[in-house]
C-alpha positions in Angstrom: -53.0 13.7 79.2 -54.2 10.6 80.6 -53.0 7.1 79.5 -54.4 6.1 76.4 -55.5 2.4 76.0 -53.0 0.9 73.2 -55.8 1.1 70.3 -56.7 4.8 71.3 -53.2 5.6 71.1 -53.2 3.7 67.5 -56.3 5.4 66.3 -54.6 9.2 67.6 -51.2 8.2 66.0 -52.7 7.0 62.6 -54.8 10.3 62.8 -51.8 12.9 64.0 -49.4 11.0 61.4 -52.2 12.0 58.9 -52.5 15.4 59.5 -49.2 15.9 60.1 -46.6 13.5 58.2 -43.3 15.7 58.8 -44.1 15.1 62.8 -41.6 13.0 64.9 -41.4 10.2 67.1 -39.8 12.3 70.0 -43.1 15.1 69.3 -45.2 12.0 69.0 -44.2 10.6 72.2 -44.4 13.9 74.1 -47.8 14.2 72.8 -49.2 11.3 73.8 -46.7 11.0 77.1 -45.1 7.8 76.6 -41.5 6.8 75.5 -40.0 7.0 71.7 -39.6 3.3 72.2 -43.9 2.7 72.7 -44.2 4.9 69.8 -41.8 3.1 67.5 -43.1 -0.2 68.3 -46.4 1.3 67.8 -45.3 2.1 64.5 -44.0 -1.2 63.9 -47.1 -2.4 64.3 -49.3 -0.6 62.6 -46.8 -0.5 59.3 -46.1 3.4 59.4 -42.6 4.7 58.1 -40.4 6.6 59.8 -40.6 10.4 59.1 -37.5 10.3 57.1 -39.2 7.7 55.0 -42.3 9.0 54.5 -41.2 12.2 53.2 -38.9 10.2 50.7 -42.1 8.6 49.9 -44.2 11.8 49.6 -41.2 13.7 47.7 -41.1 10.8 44.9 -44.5 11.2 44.0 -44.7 15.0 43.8 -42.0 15.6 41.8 -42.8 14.7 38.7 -45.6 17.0 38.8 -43.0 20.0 38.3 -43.3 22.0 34.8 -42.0 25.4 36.1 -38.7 24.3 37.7 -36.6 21.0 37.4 -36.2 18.6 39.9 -32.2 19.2 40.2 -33.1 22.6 40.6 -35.3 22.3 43.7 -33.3 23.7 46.8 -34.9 21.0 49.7 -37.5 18.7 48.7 -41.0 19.3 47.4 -43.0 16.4 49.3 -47.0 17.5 47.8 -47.8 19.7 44.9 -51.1 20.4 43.4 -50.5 22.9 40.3 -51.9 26.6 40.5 -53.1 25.8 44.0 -50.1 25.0 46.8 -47.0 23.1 47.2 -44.9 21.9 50.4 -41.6 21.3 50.8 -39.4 20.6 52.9 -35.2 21.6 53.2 -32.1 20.7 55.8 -29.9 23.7 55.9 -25.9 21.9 56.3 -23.0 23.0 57.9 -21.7 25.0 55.1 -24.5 26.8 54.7 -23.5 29.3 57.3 -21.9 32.1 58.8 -18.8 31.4 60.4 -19.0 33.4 62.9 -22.4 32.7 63.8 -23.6 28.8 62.5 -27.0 31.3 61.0 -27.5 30.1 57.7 -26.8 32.8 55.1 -30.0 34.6 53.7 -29.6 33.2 50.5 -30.2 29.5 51.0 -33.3 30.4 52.4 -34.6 32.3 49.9 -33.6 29.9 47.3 -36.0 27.2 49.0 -39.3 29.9 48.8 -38.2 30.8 45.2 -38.1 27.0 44.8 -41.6 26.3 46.4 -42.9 29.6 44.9 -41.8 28.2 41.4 -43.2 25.4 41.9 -46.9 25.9 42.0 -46.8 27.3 38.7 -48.2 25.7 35.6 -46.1 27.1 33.1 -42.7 26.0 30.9 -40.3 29.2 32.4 -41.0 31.9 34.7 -38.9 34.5 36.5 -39.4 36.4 39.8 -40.4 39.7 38.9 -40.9 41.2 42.9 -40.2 39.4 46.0 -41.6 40.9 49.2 -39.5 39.0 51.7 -39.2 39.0 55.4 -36.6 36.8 57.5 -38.2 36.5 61.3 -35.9 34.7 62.9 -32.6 33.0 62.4 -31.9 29.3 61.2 -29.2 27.3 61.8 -27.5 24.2 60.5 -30.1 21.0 60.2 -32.8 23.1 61.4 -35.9 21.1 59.5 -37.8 23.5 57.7 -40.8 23.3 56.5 -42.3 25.4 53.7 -46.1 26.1 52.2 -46.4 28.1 48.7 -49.8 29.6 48.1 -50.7 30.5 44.4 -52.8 33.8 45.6 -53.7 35.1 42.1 -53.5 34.3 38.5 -53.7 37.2 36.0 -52.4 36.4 32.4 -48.8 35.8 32.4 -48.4 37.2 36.3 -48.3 34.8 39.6 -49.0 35.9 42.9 -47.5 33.2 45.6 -47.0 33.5 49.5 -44.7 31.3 51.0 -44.4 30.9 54.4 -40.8 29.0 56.3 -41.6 27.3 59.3 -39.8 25.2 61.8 -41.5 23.4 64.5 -44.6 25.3 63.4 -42.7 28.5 64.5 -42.2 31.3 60.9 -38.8 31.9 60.3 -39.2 33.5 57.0 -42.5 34.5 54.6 -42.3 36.0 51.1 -44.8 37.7 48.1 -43.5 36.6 44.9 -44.7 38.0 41.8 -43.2 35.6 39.2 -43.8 36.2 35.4 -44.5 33.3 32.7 -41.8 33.5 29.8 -43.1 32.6 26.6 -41.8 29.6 25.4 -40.9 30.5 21.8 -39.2 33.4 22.8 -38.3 33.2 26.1 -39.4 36.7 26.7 -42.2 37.6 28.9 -46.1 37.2 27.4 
């Protein structure tokens, strides 16, 4: 890439930061081929958060769009929500998390972040997985950032069909069908 003049670079960095708020300074800077230092001050000047900061920021206002799930019951972070249409999220696998053996992260952390996201996008008090068609494509390890996008597919009565697809560093590590049913409130059974 060729050097940018300083208020190309701002116009591209306001623009990539848009389209993509989970990207970093380091991917920034490799981007547009300059140091983590010329993208930091170009930060600085333009008034954009870190990444860190902005997905705090994101996170706060999403979450009290939840109905399905409670916020303390979220595995990661669900940064943008919009009700029977998609949610994102995003989720820092620790230390502990992991095999031994191996540093992986055990299967079951990750598929409590897509049940999460996948519970999520739902509009309704309760609701249980009823199938889950998942697939684990490639390992994770400890603070791998992962980013995930639940899809509301279908709506038929009480019956939810969500795709939700694990990514990190735009690479799929992990994509699930869930079929979640609504529970009726007074009764807490299915409709």
């Amino acid at each position: 890439m060729a050097k940018l003049s300083r208020k190309e670079r701002h116009r591209l960095l306001l623009q990539r930061i848009k389209e993509n708020p989970f990207i970093t300074d380091e991917e920034l800077a490799s981007e547009f081929g300059c140091s983590v230092q010329t993208i930091r001050l170009d930060r600085a000047i333009l008034d954009i958060k870190e990444v860190r900061e902005r997905i705090k920021e994101m996170a706060k206002e999403s979450i009290s769009k939840l109905k399905t799930i409670s916020p303390r019951d979220v595995v990661g972070e669900i940064i943008d929500i919009e009700l029977e249409n998609f949610a994102i999220a995003t989720f820092e696998p620790e230390l502990w998390m992991t095999f031994t053996n191996s540093n992986m992260v055990k299967g079951q952390y990750i598929y409590a972040f897509a049940e999460s996201v996948a519970m999520s996008v739902i509009d309704a008090k309760a609701a249980l997985i009823g199938v889950a068609n998942i697939k684990y494509k490639t390992p994770v390890f400890a603070n791998d950032r992962l980013v995930a996008r639940a899809e509301l597919k279908k709506k038929r009565n009480n019956k939810y069909i969500v795709w939700v697809f694990i990514k990190r560093n735009n690479e799929e590590v992990f994509r699930g069908k869930f079929i979640l049913v609504a529970l009726n409130e007074e009764t807490n059974s299915a409709q």
